[in-house]
N, C-alpha and C positions, 0 to 999 in steps of 0.2 A: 427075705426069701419068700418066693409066693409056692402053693402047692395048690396042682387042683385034685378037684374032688367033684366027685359025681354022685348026684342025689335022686332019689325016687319022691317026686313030689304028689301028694295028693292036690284033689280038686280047687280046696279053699287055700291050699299053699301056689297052687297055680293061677288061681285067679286074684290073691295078691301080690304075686309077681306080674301078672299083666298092667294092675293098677300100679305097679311102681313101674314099669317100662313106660307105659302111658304117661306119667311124670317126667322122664326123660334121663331114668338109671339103664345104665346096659343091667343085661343080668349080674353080672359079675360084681359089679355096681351097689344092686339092690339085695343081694344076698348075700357078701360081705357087709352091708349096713345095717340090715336084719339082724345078723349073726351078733355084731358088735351091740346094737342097741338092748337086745336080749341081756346080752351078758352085764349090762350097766344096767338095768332094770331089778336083776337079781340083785346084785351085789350091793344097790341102793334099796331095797325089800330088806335085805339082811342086814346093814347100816339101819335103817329104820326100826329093825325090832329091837336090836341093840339099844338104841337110844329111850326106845319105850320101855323096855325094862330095866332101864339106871330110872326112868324117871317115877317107875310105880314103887320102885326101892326108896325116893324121896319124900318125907315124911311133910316137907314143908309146902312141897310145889303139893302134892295129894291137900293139904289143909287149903292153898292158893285157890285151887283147883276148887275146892267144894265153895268155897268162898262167893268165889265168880259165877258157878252155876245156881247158889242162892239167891243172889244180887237180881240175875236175869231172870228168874223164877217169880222174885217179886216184882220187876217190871213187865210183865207181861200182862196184857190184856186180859181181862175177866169172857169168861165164856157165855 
């Protein structure tokens, strides 16, 4: 089912809809692609902090972790 909707674009939302028409989106096109990208950008933001908070709750991967940044620390070039 499709439903339209009419929007009040400001300037920089109107001039990247030109750059996406100029790619070769109808409107309709590029602002349903908009819309969807958005919402999978979020929802992968929030998937992400999920994962970074199971992983600073990890006691082992934090020990991994400092591990690896010591390692690198010693292999670094003197100043």
């Amino acid at each position: 089912m499709t439903k339209a909707i009419s929007v009040r674009l400001d300037d920089a939302a109107l001039k990247a809809l030109r750059r996406l028409e100029a790619a070769g989106f109808t409107r309709s096109e590029a602002i349903r692609s908009a819309l969807v990208d958005c919402a999978a950008r979020l929802r992968d933001r929030k998937s992400l902090r999920a994962e970074v908070r199971v992983l600073e709750r990890d006691e082992e991967d934090r020990r991994d972790m400092l591990e690896v940044a010591s390692l690198m620390e010693s292999l670094r070039a003197p100043r």
